[in-house]
C-alpha positions as CSV (number, residue, x, y, z in Angstrom):
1,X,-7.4,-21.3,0.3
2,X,-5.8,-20.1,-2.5
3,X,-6.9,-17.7,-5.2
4,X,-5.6,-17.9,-8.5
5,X,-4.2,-14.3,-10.4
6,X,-2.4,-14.6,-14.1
7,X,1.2,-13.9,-14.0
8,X,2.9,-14.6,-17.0
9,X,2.0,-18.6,-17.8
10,X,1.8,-19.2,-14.2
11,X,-1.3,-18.8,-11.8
12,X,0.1,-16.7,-8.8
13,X,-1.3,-17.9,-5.2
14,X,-2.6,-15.6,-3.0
15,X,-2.9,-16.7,0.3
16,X,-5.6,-15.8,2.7
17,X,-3.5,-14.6,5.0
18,X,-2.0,-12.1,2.3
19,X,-5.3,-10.8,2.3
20,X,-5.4,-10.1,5.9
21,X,-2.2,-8.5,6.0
22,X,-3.7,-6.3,3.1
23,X,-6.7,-5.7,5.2
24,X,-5.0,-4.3,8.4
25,X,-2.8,-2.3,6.0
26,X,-5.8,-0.7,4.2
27,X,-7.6,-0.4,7.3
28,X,-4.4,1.7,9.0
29,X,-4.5,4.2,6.6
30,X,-8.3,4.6,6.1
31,X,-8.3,5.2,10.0
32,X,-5.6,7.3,9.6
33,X,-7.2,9.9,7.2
34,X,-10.1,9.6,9.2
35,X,-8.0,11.0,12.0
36,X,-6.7,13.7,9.4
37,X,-10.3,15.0,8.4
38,X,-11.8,14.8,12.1
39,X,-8.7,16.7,13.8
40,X,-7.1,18.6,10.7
41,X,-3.1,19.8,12.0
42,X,-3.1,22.7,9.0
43,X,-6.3,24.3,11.1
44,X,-4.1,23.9,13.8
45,X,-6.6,21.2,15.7
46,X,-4.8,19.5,18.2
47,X,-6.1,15.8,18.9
48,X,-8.2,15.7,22.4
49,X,-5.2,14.4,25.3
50,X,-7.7,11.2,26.0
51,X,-6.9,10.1,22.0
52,X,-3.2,10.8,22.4
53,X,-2.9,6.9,20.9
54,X,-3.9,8.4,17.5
55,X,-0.7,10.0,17.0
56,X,0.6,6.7,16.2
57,X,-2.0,6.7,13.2
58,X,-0.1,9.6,11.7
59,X,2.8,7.3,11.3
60,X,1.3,4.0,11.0
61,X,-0.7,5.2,7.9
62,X,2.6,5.9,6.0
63,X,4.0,2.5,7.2
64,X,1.1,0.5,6.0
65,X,1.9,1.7,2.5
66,X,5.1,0.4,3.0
67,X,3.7,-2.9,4.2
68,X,1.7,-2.9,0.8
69,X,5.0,-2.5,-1.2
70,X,6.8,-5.5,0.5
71,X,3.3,-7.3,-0.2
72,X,3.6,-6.7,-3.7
73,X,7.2,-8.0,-4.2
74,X,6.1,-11.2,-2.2
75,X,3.0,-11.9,-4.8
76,X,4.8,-11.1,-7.5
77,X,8.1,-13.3,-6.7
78,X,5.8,-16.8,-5.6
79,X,5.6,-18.0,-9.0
80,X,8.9,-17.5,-10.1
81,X,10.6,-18.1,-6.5
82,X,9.8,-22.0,-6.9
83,X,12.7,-22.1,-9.7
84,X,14.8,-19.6,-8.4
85,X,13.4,-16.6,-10.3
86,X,15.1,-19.0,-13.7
87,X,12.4,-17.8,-15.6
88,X,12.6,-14.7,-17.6
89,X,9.8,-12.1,-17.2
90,X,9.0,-10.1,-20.6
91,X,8.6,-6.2,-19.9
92,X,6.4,-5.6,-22.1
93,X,3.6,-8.3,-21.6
94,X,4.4,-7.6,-17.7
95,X,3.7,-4.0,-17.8
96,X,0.9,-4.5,-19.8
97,X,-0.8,-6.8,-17.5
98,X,-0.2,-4.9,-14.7
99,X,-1.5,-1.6,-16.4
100,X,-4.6,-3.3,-17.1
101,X,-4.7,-4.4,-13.4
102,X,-4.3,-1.4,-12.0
103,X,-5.2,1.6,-14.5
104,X,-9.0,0.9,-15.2
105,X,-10.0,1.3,-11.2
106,X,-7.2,4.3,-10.5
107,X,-8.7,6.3,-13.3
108,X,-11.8,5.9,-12.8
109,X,-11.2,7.2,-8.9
110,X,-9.3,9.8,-9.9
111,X,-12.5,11.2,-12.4
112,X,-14.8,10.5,-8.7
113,X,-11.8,12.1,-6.2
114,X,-12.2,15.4,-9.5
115,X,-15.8,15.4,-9.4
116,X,-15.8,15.8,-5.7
117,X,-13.4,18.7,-5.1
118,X,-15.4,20.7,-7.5
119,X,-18.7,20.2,-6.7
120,X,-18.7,19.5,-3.0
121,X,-15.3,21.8,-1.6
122,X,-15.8,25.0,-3.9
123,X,-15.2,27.0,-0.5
124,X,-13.3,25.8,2.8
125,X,-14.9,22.9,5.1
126,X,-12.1,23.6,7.5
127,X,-11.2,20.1,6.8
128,X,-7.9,18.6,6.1
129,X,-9.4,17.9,2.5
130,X,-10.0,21.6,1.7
131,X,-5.9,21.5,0.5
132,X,-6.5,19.1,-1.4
133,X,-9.7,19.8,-3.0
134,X,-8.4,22.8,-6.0
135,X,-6.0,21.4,-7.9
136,X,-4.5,23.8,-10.6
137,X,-4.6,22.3,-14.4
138,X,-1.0,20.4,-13.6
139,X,-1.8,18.7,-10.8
140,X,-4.7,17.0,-12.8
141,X,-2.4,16.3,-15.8
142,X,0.6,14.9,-13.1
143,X,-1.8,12.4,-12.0
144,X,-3.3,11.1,-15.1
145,X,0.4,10.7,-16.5
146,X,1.3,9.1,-13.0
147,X,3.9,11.1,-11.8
148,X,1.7,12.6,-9.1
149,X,4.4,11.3,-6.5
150,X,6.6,14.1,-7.7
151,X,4.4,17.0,-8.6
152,X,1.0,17.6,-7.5
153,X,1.5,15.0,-4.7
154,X,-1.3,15.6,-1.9
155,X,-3.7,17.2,-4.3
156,X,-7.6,15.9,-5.4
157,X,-6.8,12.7,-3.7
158,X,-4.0,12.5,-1.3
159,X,-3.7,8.4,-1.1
160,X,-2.8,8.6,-4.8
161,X,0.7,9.1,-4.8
162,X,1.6,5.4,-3.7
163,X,0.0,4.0,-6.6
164,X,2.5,5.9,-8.8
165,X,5.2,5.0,-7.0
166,X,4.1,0.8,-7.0
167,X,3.7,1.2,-11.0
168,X,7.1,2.5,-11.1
169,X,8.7,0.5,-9.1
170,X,6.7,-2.4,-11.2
171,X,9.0,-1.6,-14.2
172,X,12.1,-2.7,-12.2
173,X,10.9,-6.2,-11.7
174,X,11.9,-7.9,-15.1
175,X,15.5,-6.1,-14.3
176,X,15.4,-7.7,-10.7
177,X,14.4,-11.6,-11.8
178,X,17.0,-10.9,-14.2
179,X,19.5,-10.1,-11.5
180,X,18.5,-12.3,-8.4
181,X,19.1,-15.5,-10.7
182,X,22.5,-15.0,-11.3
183,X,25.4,-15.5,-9.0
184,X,25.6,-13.5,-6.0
185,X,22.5,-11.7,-7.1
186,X,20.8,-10.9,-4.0
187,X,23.9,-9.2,-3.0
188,X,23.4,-6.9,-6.0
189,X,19.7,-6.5,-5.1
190,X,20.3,-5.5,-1.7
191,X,23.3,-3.4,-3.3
192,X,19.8,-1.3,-5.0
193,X,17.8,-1.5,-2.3
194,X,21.0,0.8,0.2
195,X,21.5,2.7,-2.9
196,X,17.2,3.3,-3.3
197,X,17.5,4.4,0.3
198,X,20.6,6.5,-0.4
199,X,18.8,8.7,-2.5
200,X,15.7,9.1,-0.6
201,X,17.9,10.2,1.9
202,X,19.9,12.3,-0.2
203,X,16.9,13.7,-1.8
204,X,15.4,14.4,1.7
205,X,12.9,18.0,1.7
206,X,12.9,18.1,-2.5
207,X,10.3,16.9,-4.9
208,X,12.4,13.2,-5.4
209,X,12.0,12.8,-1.9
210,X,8.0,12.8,-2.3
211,X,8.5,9.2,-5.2
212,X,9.6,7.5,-1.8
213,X,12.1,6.0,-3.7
214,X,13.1,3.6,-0.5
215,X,10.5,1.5,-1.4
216,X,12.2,-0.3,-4.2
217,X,13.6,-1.8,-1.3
218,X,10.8,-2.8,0.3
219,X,9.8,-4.4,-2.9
220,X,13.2,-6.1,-2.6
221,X,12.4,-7.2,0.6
222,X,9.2,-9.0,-0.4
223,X,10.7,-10.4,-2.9
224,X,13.0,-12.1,-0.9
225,X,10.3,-13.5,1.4
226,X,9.2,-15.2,-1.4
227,X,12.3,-16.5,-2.3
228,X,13.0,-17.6,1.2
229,X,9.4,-19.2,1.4
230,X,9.2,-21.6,-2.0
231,X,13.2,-22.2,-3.1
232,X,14.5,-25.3,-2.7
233,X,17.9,-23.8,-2.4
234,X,20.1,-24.8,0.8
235,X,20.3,-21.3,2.0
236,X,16.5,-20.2,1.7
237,X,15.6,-23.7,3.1
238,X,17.6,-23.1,6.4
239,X,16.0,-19.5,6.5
240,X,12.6,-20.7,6.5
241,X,13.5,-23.4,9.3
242,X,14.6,-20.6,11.8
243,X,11.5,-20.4,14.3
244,X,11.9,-16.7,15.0
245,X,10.4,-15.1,12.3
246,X,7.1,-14.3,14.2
247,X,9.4,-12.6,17.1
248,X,11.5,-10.4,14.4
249,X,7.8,-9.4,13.5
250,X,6.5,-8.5,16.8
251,X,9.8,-7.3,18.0
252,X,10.1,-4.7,14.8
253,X,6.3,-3.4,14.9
254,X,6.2,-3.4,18.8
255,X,9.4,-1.3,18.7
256,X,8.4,0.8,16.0
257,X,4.8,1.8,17.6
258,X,6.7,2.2,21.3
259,X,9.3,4.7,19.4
260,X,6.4,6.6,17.4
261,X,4.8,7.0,20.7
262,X,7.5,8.3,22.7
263,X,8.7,10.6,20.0
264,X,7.6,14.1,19.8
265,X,5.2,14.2,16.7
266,X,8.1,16.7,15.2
267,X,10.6,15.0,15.3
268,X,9.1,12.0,13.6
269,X,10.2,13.1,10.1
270,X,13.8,12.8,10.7
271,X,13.6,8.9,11.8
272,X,10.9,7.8,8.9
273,X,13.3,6.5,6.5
274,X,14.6,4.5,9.7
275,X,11.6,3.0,10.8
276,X,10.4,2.3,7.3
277,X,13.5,-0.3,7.4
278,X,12.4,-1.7,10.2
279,X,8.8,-2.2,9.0
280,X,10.1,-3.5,5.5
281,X,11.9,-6.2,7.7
282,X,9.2,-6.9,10.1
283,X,6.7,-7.3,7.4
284,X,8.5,-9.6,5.4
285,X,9.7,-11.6,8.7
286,X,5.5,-12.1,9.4
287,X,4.8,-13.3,5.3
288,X,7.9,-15.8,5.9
289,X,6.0,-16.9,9.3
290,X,2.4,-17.4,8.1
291,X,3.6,-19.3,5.1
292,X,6.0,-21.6,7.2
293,X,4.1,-21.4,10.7
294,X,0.1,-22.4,11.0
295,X,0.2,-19.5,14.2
296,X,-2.2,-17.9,16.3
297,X,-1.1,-15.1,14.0
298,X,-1.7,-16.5,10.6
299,X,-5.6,-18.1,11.9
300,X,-6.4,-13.9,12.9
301,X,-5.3,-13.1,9.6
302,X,-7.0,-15.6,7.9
303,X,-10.3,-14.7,9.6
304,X,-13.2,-14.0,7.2
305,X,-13.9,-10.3,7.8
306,X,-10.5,-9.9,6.7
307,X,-10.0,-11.6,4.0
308,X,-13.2,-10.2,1.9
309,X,-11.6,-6.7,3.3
310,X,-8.4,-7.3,1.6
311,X,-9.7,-8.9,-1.3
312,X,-11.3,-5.4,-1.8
313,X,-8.6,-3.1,-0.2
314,X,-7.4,-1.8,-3.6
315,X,-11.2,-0.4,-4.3
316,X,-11.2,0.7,-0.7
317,X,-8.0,2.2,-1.2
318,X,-8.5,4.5,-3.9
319,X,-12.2,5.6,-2.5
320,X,-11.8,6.2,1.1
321,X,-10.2,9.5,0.4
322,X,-12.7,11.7,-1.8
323,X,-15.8,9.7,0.1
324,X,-14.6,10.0,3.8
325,X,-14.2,13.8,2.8
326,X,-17.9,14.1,1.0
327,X,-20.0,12.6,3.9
328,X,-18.0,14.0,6.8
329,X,-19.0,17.4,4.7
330,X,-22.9,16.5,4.4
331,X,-22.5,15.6,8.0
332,X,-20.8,18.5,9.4
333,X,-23.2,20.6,7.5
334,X,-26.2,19.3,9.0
335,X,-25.2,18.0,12.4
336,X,-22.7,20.5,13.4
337,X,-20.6,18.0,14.7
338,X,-17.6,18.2,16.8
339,X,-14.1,17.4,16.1
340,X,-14.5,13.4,18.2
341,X,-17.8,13.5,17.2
342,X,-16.9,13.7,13.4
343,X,-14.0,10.9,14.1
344,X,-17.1,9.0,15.6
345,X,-19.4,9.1,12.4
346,X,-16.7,8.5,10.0
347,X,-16.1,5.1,11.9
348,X,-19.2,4.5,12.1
349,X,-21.8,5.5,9.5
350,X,-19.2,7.1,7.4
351,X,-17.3,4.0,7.5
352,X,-20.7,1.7,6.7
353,X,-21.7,3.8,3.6
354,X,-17.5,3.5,2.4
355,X,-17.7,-0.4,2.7
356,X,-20.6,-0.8,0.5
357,X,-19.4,2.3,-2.2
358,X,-16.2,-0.4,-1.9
359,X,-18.2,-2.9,-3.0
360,X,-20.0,-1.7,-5.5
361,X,-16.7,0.2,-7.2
362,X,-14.9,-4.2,-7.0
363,X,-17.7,-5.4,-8.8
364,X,-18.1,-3.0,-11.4
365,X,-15.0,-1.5,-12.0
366,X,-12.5,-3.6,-10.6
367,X,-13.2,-6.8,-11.1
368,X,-13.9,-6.2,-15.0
369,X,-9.7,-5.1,-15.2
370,X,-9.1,-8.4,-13.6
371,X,-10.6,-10.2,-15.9
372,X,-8.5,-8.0,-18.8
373,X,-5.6,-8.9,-17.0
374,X,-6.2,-12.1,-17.0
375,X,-6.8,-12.5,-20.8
376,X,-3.8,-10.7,-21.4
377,X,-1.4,-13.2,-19.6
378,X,-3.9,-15.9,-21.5
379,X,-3.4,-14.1,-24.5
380,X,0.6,-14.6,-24.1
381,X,0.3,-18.2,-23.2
382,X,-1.6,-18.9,-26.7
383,X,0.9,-17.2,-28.7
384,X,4.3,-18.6,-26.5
């Protein structure tokens, strides 16, 4: 099935199985700031031996943003990657669109993820959301001018930072059609993508190194997978002939969850940047295999559940934060829980009330900046 999103005069295809990927993404980190709040490290609360596995949620959940990021680039490229990214995309009217996308529903959590720190965490919770919860005058003004990536980052909502990151790295994607049409320019692109990781590297311990500025190259990378998946070019057609896309896949997240699990939780800084490579590569590797391959893989991603998730994973995105922190509160208050058995209601009833807050927030916030995107790009197509 495919679902139609204005970009530009054409109508970009999402597939289901984009939405699954999405999903599982979304899913990781809402699990993993579930794991935050129920066993919170700055208390020093050490995660029972028996749920040793959810160590590998403390990584995962920064990996699934990175699996977002190549997600983007892929949407983003399919309508242009047809012609070989020929067509020209116009800053302005980009930006614009994806503002309206993407500001309306960020705002508006950002007033809910406010309301919540002062009303509800006036005084500690000894929860991982109590340093979080008072944000000084700057913080609030960092994230309403976007920059909360590089100042204020973890404060009144800390899943916000990525989505200043994704807008900026938005802005470089008229420069990148630009280049990757001309010759030799996926050699340049690549050329940004060492040089995005350079300074991330580079940067490593100071506020630059918070942007995640390696993630222009994940973009990169899903950009390419969309090149590789629609060109006719002889090159990208012989790339999406080779039948071991859904190995480099498996191969890249299997090793990546086997090293997280082996290495001692601190040491797991020092080889992020590393296995963020490897995920960039692995999820681009699996978008290259659904859309070539009708796999076992691409039928679980395309299942239902999942697909009306990830339809929805941008609303569940931006809420999971302040509303995982607010009931787990009201529980803890009146049940007295204990550390598993407040992982155990946010999973469960925590998790239930989150999925229908999600839908309600889709339906009346987000879906509404859809639409204005969409007339937007409509709005260009009358006047081009």
């Amino acid at each position: 099935m495919l679902r139609a999103d204005g970009t530009g005069s054409d109508v970009r295809a999402r597939y289901d199985y984009v939405e699954g990927i999405r999903a599982l993404a979304c899913l990781t980190v809402v699990l993993n700031h579930a794991v935050a709040e129920a066993f919170p490290i700055l208390y020093r609360v050490e995660i029972p031996s028996m749920l040793s596995i959810l160590h590998l949620w403390f990584a995962f959940g920064h990996h699934a943003v990175t699996a977002f990021i190549v997600v983007s680039g892929f949407c983003l490229g399919l309508p242009l990657a047809g012609g070989d990214f020929a067509k020209p995309v116009a800053f302005g009217p980009f930006m614009a669109r994806r503002c309206a996308r993407i500001l309306p529903p960020y705002y508006v959590a950002l007033v809910i993820s406010i309301l919540v720190c002062f009303t509800m965490f006036k005084y500690s919770a000894a929860m991982h959301f109590d340093f979080s919860a008072h944000p000084r005058p700057s913080d609030i003004a960092a994230h309403f001018l976007l920059i909360q990536n590089v100042f204020g980052t973890g404060q009144i909502n800390y899943s916000l930072w990525s989505i200043a990151t994704e807008l900026q790295i938005y802005m470089l994607f008229p420069f990148l059609v630009a280049l990757v049409r001309k010759r030799n320019g996926w050699i340049g692109a690549a050329a940004i993508a060492v040089a995005a990781y350079g300074i991330s590297y580079f940067a490593a311990d100071s506020r630059l190194d918070r942007a995640a500025i390696h993630f222009v190259g994940a973009f990169i990378f899903g950009m390419g997978a969309s090149w590789i998946t629609k060109s006719g070019h002889h090159v990208a057609q012989r790339l999406r002939a080779v039948a071991l896309w859904p190995i480099v896949f498996l191969g890249g997240l299997g090793g990546v969850a086997l090293w997280t699990k082996a290495l001692p939780m601190a040491r797991y800084q020092s080889v992020q940047l590393l296995q963020d490579a490897i995920v960039m590569v692995a999820i681009a590797a699996l978008l290259i295999a659904c859309t070539t391959v009708k796999s076992p893989l691409r039928r679980v991603l395309e299942l239902k559940p999942l697909v009306w998730i990830g339809e929805r994973s941008y609303s569940l995105y931006l809420l999971h934060v302040p509303i995982q922190a607010a009931l787990l509160k009201v529980a803890i208050n009146a049940l007295d829980l204990t550390h598993t058995e407040r992982l155990i209601f946010t999973l469960t009833v925590g998790f239930g009330i989150l999925i229908g807050l999600t839908w309600v927030f889709h339906r009346v916030v987000e879906i509404p900046a859809m639409a204005l995107s969409r007339r937007l790009s409509q709005m260009k197509q009358a006047t081009s």
